[in-house]
N, C-alpha and C positions, 0 to 999 in steps of 0.2 A: 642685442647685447654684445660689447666687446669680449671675448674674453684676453684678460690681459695678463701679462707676465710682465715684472717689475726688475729690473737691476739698478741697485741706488750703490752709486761710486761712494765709500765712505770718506777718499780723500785717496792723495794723489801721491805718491813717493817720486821725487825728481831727481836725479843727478844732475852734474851739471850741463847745461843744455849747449851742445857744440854752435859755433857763428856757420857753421854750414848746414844748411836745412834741409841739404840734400842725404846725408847723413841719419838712417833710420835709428829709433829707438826700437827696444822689447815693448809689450805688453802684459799683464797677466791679471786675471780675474782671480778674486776669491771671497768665497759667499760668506755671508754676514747671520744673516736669520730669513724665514719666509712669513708671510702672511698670503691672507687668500683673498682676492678682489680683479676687480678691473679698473680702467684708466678711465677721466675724463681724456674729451680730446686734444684739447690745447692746455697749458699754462699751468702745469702740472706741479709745478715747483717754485717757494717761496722767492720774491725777489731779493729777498734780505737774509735769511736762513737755509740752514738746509733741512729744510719741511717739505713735506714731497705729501700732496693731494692722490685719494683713489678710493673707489667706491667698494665699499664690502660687498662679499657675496653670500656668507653662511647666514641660514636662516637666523632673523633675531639682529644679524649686525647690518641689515640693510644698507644704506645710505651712503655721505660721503666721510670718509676718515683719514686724519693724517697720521704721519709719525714723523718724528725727528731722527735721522740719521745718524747724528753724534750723539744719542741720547738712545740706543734700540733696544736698550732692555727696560725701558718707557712701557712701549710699545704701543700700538695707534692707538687713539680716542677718538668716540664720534661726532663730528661737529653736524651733518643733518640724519633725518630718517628716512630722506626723500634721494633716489640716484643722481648725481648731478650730470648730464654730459658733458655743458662749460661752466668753468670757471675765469674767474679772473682777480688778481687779490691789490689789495689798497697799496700807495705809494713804498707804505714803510713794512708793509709784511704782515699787522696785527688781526688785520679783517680779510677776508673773501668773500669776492661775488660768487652765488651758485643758482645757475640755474634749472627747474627741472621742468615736468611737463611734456607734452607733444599736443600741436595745436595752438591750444592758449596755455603759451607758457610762464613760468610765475617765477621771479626775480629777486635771491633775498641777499643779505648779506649777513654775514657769520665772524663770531673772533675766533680764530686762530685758535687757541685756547679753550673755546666752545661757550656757549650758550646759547641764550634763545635766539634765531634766526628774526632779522628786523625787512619786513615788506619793503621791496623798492618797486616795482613793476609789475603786473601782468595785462598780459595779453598775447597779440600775432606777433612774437618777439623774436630779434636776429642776434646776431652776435653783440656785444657788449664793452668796457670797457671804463678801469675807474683812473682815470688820468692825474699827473701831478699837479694837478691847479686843485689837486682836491675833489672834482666832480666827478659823478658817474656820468658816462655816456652809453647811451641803449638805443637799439633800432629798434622802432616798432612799423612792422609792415604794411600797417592802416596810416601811421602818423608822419613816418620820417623818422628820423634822429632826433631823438629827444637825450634830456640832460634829467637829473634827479638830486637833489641834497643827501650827503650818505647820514649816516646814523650820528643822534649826536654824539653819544658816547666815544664816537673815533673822534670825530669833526671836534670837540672841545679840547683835546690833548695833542689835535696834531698842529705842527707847527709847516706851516707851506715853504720851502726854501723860496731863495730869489727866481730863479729860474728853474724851471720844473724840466723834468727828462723827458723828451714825446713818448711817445706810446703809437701801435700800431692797431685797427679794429680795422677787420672786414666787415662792409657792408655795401647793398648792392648799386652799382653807378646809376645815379641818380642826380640830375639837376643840369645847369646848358652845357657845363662844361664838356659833356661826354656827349652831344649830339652829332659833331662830328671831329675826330670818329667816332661811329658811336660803340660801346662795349660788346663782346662778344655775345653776353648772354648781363643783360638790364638786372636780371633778378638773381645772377647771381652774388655773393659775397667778393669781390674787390679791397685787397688792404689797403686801405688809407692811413694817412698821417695824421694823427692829433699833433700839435705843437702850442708853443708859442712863440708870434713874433716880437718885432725888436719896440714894439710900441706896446708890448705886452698881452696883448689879445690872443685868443684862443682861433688855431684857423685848422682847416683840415681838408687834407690835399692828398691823389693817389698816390701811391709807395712806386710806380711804375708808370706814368703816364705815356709814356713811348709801347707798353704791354698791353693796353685796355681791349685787344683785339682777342687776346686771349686771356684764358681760367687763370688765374695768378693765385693759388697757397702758400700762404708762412708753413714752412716746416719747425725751424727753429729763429725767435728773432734777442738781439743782444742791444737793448736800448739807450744804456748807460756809453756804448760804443756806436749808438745810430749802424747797426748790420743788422741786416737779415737774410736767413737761409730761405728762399723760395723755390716751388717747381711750379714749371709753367706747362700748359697743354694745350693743344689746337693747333702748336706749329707745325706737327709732323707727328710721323708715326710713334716715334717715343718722348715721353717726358722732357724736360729740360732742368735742369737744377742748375741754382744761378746762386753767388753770393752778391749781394746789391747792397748799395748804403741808404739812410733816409730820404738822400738829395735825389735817389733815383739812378744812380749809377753805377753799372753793373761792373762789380769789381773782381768777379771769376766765374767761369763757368765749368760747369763739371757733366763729363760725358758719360749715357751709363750704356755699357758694352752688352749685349745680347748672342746670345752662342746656344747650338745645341747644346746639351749635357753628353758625357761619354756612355757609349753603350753600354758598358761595365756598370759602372753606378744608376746608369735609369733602373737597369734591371734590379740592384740590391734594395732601391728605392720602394720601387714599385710592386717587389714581391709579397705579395698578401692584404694587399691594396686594393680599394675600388679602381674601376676601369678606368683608362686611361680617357680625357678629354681633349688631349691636345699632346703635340711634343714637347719632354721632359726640357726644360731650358735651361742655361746658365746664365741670372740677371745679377749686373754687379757692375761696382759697383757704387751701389747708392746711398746720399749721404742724407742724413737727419735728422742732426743736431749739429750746434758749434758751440766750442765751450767757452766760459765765461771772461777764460782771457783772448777772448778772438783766435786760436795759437793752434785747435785741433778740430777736427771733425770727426764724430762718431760715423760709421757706414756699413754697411750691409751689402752679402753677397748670397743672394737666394737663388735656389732649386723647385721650380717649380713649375707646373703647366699648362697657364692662364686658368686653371680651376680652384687647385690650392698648393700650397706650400710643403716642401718634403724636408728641405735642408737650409739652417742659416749657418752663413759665417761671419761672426760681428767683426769688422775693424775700425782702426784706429788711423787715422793719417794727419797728415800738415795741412794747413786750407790753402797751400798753393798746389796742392799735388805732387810736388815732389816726392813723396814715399805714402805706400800704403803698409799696412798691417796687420796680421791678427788678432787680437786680443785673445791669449792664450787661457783655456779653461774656462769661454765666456760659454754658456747657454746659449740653447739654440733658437735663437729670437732675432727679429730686425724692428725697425720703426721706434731706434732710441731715442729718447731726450736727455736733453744734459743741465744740470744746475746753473744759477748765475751766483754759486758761490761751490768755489772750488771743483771739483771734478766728478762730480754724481750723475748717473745716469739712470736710465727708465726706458724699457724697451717690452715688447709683449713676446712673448716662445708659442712656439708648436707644441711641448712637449708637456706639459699640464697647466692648470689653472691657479696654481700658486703666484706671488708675486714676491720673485727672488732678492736678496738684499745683500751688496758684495764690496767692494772696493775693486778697485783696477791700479796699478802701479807699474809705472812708467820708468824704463832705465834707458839710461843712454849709453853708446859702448865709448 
């Protein structure tokens, strides 16, 4: 089980934003309301709304539940009974995939809104995706990549645009293209590209085909903009985080620095603590979200000693790296996400099992 801690940005205060980007802004947090839950893993956040997905935890509220952010004295409603870990939601916002289970896992979809969950799947299932031609795409680890009709209920009211936005689904390299090279690990998850070409057909291709040697994770991806935030592993002894476009081309790279922690703070850390497993560290730092106008990245600067986590400091930067930040008054959590409308985020804390709800606002000097 995650435990998770939630910060949902309620919106953004800008001044005016200097043509020099080297030029830092402030930051500052400020809480909104709590609920008590954890995160799926991915996809946590409407593409069209700011509805933000997470699983209850108090006996009785089980399952998966939203809330709307500009709406918090709403407050969540239960769309399953069952814990989702992924998700993934329809073109236009109104539906979600959820999936639950371990093993043979079972496949359904859900409105927004809530009601009866409608069967799309089960079995040995992998990650998923409901792409804008309309169709569900799902791995199934006995079948392949199979496709499924969604509900009619969505399907009679939606209208398809002309050309649909890709979508990104990991699943494991599979078929000649990858025999040589061939993938680092066959059975792992690989993001691929759903699209469509210029003859209108549905094709899907890796996010990184120059990467297939190594583990490739979406951290955060921005569709409407063809980016995504990934980290890479297997090259070396640390991580790698990379911004890259759909076409596969790697349009920043971001280094995460490693340092002892000072003896002063290991000590105040550590004091009244289980024993020590390794040296207290300084890793930082690490980004994990990008937000909706491609313009910032959420990131993280943690204390900790390959066993657990003692201290976050969330910031704020530009996605070229020019300045980093604090986010003043944020909670002490790392591993945020960010909205693809407006400036909401979602990150888990050390510090209890509530799941915080705040705004962050942005000023320039």
């Amino acid at each position: 089980m995650i435990v998770g801690f939630l910060l949902l940005v309620a919106g953004i205060g800008l001044t005016s934003v200097p043509s020099d980007t080297a030029i830092a802004p402030t930051a500052e947090f400020t809480e909104i309301t709590t609920v008590s839950g954890f995160l799926p893993f991915r996809n946590r956040w409407s593409p069209t709304d700011a509805i933000v997905v997470f699983n209850g935890r108090l006996p009785g509220e089980e399952g998966l539940h939203a809330i709307d952010v500009e709406q918090p004295d709403r407050g969540p409603w239960r769309l399953t009974d069952q814990y989702c870990g992924y998700v993934n939601w329809a073109p236009d916002g109104r539906w979600i995939l959820c999936q639950y289970g371990w093993g043979r896992e079972t496949l359904v979809a859900v409105p927004i809104e809530g009601g009866t969950p409608v069967g799309i799947a089960s079995g040995d299932l992998g990650h998923f995706a409901w792409c804008g031609d309309g169709v569900i795409y799902y791995f199934d680890r006995e079948l392949g990549l199979r496709t499924a009709i969604p509900p009619h209920t969505w399907l009679s009211s939606w209208v398809p645009p002309a050309k649909w936005t890709p979508q990104l689904i990991p699943i494991p390299c599979v078929g000649p293209q990858y025999r040589d090279p061939p993938c680092r690990d066959r059975s792992f998850p690989f993001p691929h590209v759903i699209r469509q070409n210029k003859a209108g057909e549905m094709t899907i291709e890796p996010l990184l085909p120059s990467l297939t040697h190594l583990r490739v994770m979406v951290q955060s991806d921005l569709p409407g903009m063809k980016r995504a935030l990934v980290v890479t592993t297997g090259g070396g002894p640390m991580p790698s985080y990379m911004l890259v476009s759909y076409e596969g081309e790697i349009l920043q790279r971001y280094e995460v620095d490693v340092a002892p922690a000072s003896q002063e703070l290991a000590r105040s850390l550590k004091r009244g603590s289980s024993p020590d497993r390794g040296q207290l560290v300084e890793r930082g730092s690490t980004p994990s979200a990008i937000s909706a106008d491609g313009r910032f990245l959420l990131r993280c600067t943690e204390i900790e000693d390959g066993n657990r986590s003692y201290l976050s400091y969330m910031e704020l930067s530009d996605v070229g790296g020019e300045w980093i930040i604090p986010v003043a008054n944020a909670p002490n959590g790392c591993g945020a996400a960010l909205s693809r409308k407006g400036l909401f985020a979602i990150c888990g804390s050390h510090d209890d099992d509530l799941l915080h709800v705040g705004r962050i606002d942005i000023t320039w000097p």
